[in-house]
C-alpha positions as CSV (number, residue, x, y, z in Angstrom):
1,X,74.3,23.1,-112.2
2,X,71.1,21.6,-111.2
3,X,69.9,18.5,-113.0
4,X,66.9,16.3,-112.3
5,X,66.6,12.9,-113.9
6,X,63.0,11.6,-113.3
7,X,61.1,8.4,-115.0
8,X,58.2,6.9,-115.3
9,X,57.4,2.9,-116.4
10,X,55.2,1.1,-118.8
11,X,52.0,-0.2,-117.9
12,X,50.3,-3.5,-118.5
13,X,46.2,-3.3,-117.6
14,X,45.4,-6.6,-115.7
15,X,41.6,-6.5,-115.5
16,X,38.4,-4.2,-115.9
17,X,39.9,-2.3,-119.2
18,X,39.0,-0.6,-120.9
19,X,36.4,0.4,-118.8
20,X,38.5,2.8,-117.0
21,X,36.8,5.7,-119.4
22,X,33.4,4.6,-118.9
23,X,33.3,5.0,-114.9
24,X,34.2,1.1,-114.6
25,X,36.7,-0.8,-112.6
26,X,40.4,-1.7,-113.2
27,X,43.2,-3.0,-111.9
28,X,46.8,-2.4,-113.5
29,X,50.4,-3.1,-112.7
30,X,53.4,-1.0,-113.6
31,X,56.0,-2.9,-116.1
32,X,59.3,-1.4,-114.6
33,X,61.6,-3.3,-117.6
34,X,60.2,-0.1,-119.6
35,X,60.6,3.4,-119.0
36,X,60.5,6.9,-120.2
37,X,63.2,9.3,-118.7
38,X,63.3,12.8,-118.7
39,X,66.3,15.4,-117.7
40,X,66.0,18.4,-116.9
41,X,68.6,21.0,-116.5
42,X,69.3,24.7,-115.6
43,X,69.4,26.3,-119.3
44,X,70.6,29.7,-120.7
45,X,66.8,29.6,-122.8
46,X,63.9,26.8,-122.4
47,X,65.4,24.1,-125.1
48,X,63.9,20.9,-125.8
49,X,65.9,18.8,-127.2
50,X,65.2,16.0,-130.0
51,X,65.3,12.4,-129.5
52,X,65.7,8.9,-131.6
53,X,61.6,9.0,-131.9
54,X,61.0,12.0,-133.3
55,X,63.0,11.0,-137.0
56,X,63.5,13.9,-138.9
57,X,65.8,12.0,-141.2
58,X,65.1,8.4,-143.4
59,X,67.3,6.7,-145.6
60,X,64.5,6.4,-148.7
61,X,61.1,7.7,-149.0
62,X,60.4,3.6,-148.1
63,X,61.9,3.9,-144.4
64,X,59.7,7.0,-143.9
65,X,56.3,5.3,-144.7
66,X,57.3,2.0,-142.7
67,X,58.4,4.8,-139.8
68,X,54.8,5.9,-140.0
69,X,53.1,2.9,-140.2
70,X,54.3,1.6,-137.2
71,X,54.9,4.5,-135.1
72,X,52.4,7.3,-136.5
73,X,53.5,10.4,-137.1
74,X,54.4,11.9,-133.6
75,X,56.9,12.0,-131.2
76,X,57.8,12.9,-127.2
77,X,58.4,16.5,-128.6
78,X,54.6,17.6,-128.2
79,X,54.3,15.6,-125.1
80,X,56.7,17.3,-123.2
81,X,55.6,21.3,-124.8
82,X,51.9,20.1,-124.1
83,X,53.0,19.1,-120.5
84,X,55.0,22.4,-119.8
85,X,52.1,24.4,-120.6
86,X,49.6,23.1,-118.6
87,X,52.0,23.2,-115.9
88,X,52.8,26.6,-116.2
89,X,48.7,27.3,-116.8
90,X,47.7,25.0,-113.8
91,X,50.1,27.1,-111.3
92,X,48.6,30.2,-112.8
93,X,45.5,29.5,-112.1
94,X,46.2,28.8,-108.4
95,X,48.6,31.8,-107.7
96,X,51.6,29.5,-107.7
97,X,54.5,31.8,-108.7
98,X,57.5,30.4,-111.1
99,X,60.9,31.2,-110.4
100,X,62.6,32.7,-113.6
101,X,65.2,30.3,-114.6
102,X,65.2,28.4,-117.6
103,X,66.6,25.2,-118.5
104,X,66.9,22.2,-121.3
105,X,65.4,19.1,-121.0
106,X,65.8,15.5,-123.4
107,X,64.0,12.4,-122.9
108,X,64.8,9.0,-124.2
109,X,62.8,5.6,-123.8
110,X,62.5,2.0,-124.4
111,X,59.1,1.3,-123.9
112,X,57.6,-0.9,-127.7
113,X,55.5,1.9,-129.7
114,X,52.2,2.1,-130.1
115,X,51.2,-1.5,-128.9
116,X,49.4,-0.6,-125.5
117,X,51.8,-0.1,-123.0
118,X,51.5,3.5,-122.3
119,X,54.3,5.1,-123.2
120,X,53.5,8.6,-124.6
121,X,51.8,9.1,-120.6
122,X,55.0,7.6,-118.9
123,X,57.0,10.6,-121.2
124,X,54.6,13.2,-119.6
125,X,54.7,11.6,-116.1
126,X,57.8,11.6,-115.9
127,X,58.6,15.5,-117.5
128,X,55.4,16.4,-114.6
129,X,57.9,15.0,-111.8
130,X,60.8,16.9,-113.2
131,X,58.9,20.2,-113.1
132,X,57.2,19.8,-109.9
133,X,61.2,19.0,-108.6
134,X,62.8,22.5,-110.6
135,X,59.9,24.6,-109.2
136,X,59.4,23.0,-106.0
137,X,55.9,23.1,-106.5
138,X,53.5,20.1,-105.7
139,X,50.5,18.6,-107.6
140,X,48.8,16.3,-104.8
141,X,49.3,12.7,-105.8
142,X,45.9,12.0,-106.5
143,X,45.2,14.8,-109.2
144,X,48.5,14.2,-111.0
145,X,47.0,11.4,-113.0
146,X,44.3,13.7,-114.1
147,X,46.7,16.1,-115.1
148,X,48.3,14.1,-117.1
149,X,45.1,13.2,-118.7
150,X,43.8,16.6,-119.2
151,X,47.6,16.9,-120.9
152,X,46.7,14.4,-123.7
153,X,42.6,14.7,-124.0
154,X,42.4,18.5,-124.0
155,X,45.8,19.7,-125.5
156,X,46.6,16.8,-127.8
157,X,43.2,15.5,-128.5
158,X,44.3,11.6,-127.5
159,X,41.7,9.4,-126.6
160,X,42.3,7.4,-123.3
161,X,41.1,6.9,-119.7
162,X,42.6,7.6,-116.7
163,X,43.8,4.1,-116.3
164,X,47.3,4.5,-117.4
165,X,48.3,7.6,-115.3
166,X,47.1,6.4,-112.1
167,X,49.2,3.3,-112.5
168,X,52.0,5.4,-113.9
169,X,51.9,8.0,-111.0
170,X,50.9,5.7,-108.3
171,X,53.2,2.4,-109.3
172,X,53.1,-1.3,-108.1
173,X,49.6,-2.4,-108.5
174,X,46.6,0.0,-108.1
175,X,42.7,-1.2,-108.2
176,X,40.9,1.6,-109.1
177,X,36.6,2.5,-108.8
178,X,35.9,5.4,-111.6
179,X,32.1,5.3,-110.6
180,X,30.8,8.4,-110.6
181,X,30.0,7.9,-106.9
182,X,33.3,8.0,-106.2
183,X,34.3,11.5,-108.0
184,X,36.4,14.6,-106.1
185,X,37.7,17.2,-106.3
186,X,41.4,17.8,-105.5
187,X,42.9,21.0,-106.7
188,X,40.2,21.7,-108.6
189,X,41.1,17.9,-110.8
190,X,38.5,15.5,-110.8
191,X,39.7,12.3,-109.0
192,X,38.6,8.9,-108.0
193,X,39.2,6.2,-105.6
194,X,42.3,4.1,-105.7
195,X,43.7,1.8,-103.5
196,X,47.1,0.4,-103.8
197,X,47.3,-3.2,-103.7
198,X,50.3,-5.7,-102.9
199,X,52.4,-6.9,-106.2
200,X,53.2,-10.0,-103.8
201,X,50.1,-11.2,-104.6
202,X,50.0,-11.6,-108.3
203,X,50.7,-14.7,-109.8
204,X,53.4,-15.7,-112.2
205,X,52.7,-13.4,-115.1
206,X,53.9,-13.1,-118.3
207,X,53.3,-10.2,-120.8
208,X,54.4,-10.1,-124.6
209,X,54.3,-7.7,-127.0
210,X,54.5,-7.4,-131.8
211,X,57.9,-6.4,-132.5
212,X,56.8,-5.2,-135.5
213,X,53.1,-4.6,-136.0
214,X,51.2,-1.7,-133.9
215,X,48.2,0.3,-133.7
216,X,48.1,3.8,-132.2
217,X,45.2,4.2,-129.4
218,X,43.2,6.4,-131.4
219,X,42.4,3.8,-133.9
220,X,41.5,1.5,-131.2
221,X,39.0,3.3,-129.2
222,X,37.7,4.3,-132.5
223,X,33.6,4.6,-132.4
224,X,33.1,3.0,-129.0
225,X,32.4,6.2,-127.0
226,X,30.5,7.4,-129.7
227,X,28.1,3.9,-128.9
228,X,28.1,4.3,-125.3
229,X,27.2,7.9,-125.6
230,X,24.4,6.9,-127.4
231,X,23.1,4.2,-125.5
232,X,24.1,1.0,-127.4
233,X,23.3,-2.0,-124.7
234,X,26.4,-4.2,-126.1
235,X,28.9,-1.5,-125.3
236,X,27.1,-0.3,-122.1
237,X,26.8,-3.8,-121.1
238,X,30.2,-5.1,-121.7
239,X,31.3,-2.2,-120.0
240,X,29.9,-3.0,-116.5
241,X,31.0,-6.3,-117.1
242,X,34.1,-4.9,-117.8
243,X,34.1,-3.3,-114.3
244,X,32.6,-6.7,-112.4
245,X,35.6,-8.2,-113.6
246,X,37.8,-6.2,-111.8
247,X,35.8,-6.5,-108.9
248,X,36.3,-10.2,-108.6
249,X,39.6,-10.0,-109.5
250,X,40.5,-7.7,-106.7
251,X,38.6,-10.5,-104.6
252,X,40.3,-13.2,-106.2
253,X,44.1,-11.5,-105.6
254,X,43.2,-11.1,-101.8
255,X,41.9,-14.9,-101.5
256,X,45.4,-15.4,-103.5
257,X,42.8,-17.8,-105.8
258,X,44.5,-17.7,-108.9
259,X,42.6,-19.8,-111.2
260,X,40.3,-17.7,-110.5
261,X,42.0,-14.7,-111.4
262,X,43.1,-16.6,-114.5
263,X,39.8,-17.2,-115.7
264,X,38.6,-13.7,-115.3
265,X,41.7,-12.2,-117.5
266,X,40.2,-14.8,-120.1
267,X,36.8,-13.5,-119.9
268,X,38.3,-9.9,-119.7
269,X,39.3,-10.4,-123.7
270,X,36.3,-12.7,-124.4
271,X,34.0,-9.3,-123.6
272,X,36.1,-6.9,-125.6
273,X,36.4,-9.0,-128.6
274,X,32.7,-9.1,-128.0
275,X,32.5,-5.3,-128.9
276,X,35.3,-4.5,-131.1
277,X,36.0,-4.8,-134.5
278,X,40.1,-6.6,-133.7
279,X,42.5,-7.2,-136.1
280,X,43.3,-10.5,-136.8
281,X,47.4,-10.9,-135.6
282,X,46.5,-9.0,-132.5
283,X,43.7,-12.1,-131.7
284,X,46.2,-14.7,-133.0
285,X,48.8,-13.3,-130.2
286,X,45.8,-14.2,-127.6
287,X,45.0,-18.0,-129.2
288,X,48.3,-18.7,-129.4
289,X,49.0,-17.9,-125.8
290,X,45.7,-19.7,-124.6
291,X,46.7,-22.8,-126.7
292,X,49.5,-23.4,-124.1
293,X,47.4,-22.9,-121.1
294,X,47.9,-19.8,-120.2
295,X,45.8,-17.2,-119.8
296,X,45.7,-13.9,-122.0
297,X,44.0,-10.6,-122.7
298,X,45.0,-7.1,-124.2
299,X,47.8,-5.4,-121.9
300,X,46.3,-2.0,-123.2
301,X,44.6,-0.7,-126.3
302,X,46.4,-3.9,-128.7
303,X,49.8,-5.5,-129.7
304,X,50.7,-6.8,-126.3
305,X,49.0,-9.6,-124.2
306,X,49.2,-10.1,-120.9
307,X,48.5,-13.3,-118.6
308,X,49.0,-15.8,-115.8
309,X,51.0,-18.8,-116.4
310,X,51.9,-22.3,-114.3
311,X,55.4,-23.2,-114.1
312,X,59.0,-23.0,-116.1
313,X,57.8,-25.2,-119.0
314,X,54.4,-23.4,-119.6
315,X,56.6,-20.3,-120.1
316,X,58.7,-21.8,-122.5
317,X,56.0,-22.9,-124.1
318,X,54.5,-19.3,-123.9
319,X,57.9,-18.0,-125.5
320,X,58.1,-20.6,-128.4
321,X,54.3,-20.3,-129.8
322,X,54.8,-16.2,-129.7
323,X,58.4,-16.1,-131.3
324,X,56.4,-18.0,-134.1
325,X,54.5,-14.9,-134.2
326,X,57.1,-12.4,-134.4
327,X,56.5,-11.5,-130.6
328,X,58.9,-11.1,-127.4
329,X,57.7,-12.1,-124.3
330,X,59.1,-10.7,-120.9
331,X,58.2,-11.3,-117.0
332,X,57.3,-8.3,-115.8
333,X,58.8,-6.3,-112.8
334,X,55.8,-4.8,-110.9
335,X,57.4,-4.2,-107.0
């Protein structure tokens, strides 16, 4: 029996977001201690099959509104029909021919809910990989992260950027230029241009995360494309700032300056909080980093941090101040 086991990591956005959905610049790293995985088997009838995050069942009518609150109401179910679909559509649309068998597939994951770290896009990623493997049929590596894009914006009505699936389907770290100078076509999928970048040259980093507060993306990117659409000069300019940030971090990485770098994931958060209405435990996760020295800004859209740090006691430090918090903090694995 065929099987196919595919995955795909979290992600942690170093620099230049959110920008990514306003043709900025970014630069992101892949967090390989998290991960979706998908299998995929040969199956009598196409059966997807539940798992642990999409509850069905609570002990009280208590557990099901604190099960909402923190995760929202949705699971990898629609992610992974949503995904099939606009497979099955894209290959369609090109003449690609599908062989006839059917087959099961399950996903499970530990990558932390709703706090920014990308992990309804790793459970499409990876089901994308596992299709592409059981019909032998490729998506160019380039428009697979606008796939998987199109999969959320136009089939599940998620706001995001292309940020997060570039990273996810690329790996390592990735700077990336979404100017629309830059736009092409590949498969008919709009792409941009991004250029991998070696993980050896990141500094120490750190990145923690609420254990048990979140915030589902939606809520975060709430009326700021509605501004920018509109012309508000905050959001537009803190948007190309956004995107000169990444810039001269991309600079800063290949000089291997990392105060530099430090400073600009500082003035990264500085210009979002500048625009953005944040809630108050997400900017007391930043201070309290800061406070020891370290440098800190959102990992994604809220309820993870990420930053550089100097040495084994400045970590410790980092870990202490954010357990007060009610926050777990990790090193992440990027090569």
């Amino acid at each position: 029996m065929l099987l196919i086991r595919r995955r795909a990591c979290a992600r942690a956005g170093l620099l230049g977001n959110p920008s990514d959905g306003y043709h900025g610049k970014t630069i992101s790293i892949i967090v390989r201690n998290f991960w979706a995985e998908v299998v995929l088997y040969e199956w009598d009838s196409v059966d997807i099959v539940l798992a642990e995050n999409d509850r069905a069942r609570f002990s009280s009518v208590d557990d099901l509104a604190r099960d909402v609150r923190l995760h929202g109401y949705y699971g990898g179910i629609r992610l992974i029909k949503a995904t099939i679909k606009r497979f099955v559509e894209h290959c369609e649309a090109r003449g690609l021919k599908l062989h006839r068998r059917n087959f099961s597939v399950r996903y499970q994951t530990n990558i932390p809910r709703q706090v920014g770290l990308a992990g309804s896009s790793a459970i499409i990623v990876a089901t994308l990989r596992c299709l592409m493997d059981f019909y032998d049929i490729r998506i160019p590596l380039e428009a697979q992260p606008t796939f998987v894009l199109r999969v959320e914006q136009e089939e599940l009505g998620i706001a995001a950027g292309l940020q997060d699936r570039v990273i996810q389907v690329y790996e390592g770290m990735v700077y990336m230029d979404f100017d629309l100078g830059r736009e092409h076509e590949v498969e008919g999928l709009p792409c941009y241009e991004y250029e991998r970048l070696d993980p050896a040259l990141l500094p120490p980093l750190y990145l923690a995360y609420h254990d048990d507060l979140s915030e589902p993306t939606e809520v975060f990117h709430n009326n700021i494309r509605e501004r920018f659409n509109r012309g508000d000069e905050q959001v537009v300019g803190a948007m190309r700032r956004f995107a000169g940030l990444a810039a001269r971090g991309r600079e800063a990485l290949m000089a291997g300056d990392s105060a530099t770098l430090s400073r600009l994931i500082d003035e990264n958060f500085d210009t979002r909080r500048s625009i953005y209405n944040l809630p108050r435990w997400q900017i007391a996760m930043v201070e309290a980093a800061r406070a020891t020295g370290a440098s800190a800004k959102f990992a994604g859209s809220g309820g993870a941090i990420i930053g550089t740090y100097d040495g084994a006691a400045m970590l410790e430090a980092l870990r202490t101040s954010l357990a007060a918090l009610g926050c777990r903090l990790i090193t992440p694995q990027v090569a």
